[in-house]
C-alpha positions as a Markdown table, in Angstrom:
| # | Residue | x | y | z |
|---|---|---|---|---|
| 1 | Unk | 0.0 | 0.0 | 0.0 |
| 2 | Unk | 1.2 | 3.0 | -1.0 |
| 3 | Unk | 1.3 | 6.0 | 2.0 |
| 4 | Unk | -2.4 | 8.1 | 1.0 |
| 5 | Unk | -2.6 | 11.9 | -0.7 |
| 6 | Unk | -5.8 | 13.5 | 0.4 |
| 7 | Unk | -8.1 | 15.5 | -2.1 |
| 8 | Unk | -10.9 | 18.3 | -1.0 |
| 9 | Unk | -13.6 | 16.9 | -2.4 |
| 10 | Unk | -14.5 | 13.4 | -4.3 |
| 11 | Unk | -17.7 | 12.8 | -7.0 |
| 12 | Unk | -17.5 | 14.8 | -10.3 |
| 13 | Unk | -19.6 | 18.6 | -10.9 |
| 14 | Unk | -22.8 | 17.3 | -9.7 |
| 15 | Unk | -22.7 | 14.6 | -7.2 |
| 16 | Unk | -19.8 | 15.1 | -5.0 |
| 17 | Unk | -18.9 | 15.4 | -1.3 |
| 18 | Unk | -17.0 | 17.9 | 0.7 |
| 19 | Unk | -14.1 | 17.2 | 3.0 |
| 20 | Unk | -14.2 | 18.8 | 6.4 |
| 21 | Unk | -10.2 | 18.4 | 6.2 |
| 22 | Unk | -9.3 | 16.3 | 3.5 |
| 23 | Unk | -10.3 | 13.1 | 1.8 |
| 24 | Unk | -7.7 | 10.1 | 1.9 |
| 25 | Unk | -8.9 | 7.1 | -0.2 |
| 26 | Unk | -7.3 | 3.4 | 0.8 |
| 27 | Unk | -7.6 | 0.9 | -1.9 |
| 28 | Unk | -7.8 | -2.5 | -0.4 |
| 29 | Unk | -8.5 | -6.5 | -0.5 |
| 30 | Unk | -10.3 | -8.7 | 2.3 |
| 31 | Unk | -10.5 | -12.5 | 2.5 |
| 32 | Unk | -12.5 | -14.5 | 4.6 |
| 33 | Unk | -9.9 | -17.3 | 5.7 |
| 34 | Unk | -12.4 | -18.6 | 7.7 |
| 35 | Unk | -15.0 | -21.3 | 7.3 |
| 36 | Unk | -18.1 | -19.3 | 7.7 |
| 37 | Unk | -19.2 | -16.6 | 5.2 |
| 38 | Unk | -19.1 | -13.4 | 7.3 |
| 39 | Unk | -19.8 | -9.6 | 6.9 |
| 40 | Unk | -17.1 | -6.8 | 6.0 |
| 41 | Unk | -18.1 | -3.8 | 8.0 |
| 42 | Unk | -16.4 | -0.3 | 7.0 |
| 43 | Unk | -16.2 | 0.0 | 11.1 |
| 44 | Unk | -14.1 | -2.5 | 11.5 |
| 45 | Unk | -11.1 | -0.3 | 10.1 |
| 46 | Unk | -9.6 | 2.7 | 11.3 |
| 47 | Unk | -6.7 | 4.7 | 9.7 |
| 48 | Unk | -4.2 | 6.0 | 12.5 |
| 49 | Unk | -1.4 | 9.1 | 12.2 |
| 50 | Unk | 1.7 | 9.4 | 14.3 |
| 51 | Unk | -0.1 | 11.3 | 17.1 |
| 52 | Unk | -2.4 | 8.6 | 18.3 |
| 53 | Unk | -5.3 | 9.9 | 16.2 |
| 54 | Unk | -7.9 | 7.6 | 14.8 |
| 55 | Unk | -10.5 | 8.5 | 11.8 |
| 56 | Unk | -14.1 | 5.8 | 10.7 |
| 57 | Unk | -14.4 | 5.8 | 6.9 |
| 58 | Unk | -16.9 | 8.6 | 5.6 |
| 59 | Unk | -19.9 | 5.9 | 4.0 |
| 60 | Unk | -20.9 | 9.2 | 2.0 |
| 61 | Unk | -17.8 | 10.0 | 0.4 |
| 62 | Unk | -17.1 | 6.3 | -0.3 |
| 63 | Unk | -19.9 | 6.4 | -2.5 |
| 64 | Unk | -19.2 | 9.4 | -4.7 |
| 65 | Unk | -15.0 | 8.3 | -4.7 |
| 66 | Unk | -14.9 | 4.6 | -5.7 |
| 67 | Unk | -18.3 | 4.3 | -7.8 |
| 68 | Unk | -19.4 | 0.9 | -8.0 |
| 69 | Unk | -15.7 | -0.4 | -6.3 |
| 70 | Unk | -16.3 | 0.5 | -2.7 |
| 71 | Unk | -16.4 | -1.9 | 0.3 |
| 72 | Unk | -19.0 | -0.6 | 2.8 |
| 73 | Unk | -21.4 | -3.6 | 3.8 |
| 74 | Unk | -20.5 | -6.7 | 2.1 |
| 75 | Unk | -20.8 | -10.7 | 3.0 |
| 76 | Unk | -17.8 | -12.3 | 2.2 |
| 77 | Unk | -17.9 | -16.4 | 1.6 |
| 78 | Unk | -15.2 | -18.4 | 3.0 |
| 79 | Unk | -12.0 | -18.3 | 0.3 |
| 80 | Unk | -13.8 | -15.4 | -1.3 |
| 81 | Unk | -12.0 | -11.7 | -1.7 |
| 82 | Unk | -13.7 | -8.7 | -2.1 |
| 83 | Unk | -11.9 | -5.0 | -3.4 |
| 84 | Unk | -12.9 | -2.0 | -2.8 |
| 85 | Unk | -12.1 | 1.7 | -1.4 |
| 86 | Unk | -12.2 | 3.1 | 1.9 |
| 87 | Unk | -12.4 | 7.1 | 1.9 |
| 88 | Unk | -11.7 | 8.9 | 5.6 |
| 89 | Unk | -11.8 | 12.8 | 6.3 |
| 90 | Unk | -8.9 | 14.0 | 7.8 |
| 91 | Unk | -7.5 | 17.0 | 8.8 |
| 92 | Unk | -5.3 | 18.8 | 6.6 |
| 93 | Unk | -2.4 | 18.7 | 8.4 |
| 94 | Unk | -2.5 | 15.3 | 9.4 |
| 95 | Unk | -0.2 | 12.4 | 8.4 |
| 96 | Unk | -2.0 | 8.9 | 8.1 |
| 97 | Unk | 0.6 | 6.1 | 8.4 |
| 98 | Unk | -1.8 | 3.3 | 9.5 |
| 99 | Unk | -4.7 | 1.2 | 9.6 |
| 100 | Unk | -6.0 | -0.8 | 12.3 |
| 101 | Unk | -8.4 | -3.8 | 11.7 |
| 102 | Unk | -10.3 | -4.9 | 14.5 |
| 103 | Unk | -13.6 | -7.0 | 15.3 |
| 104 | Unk | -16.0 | -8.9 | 12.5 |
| 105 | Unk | -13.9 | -10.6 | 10.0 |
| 106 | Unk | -10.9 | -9.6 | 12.2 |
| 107 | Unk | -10.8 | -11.9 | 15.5 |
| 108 | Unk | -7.6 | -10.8 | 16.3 |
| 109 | Unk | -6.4 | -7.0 | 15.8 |
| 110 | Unk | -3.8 | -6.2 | 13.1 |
| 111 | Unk | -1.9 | -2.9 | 12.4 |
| 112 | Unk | -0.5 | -2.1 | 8.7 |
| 113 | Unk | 1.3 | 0.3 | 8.0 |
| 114 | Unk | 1.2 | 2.8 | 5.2 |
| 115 | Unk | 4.3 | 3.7 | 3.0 |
């Protein structure tokens, strides 16, 4: 993964969203290594910055950034991958270097970080 740039605003001229701060989009893949089919919840991620900081994906923004590619509520089957985006509003001056999966899919927490 690639460390994220952030953008003002996501969508094109007429349906579009507004950052607060900025928009950071994460492009991602999640497999279900387990035996039962099970739900990917957009909660159970959270992008982190140096100073202990941590932001929820913005549903809204998801929609108008990644189209028809965006992972937001989605059952998973067991061997099965889904792709998608994640979008999160950030402030400006902040430095995301992180994401922390935790709970659903996720049993036990994991931290990746971003370069």
């Amino acid at each position: 993964m690639n460390k994220p740039h952030g953008v003002s605003q996501v969508g094109d001229e007429f349906l579009n969203a507004q950052a607060q701060g900025q928009f950071v989009q994460i492009e991602l893949s999640v497999k279900n290594t387990g035996s039962d089919p099970n739900f990917f919840f957009e909660d159970d991620i959270k992008l982190g910055d140096d100073a202990g900081n941590t932001y929820s994906a913005d549903s809204e923004a998801g929609i108008y950034a990644a189209e028809d590619n965006i992972l937001f509520l989605e059952e998973i089957n067991p061997g099965n991958t889904a792709e998608g985006a994640l979008v999160f509003d950030v402030p400006e001056d902040a430095d995301p270097n992180k994401l922390t999966f935790a709970g659903g899919l996720f049993s036990d927490p994991v931290e990746i970080s971003l370069k």
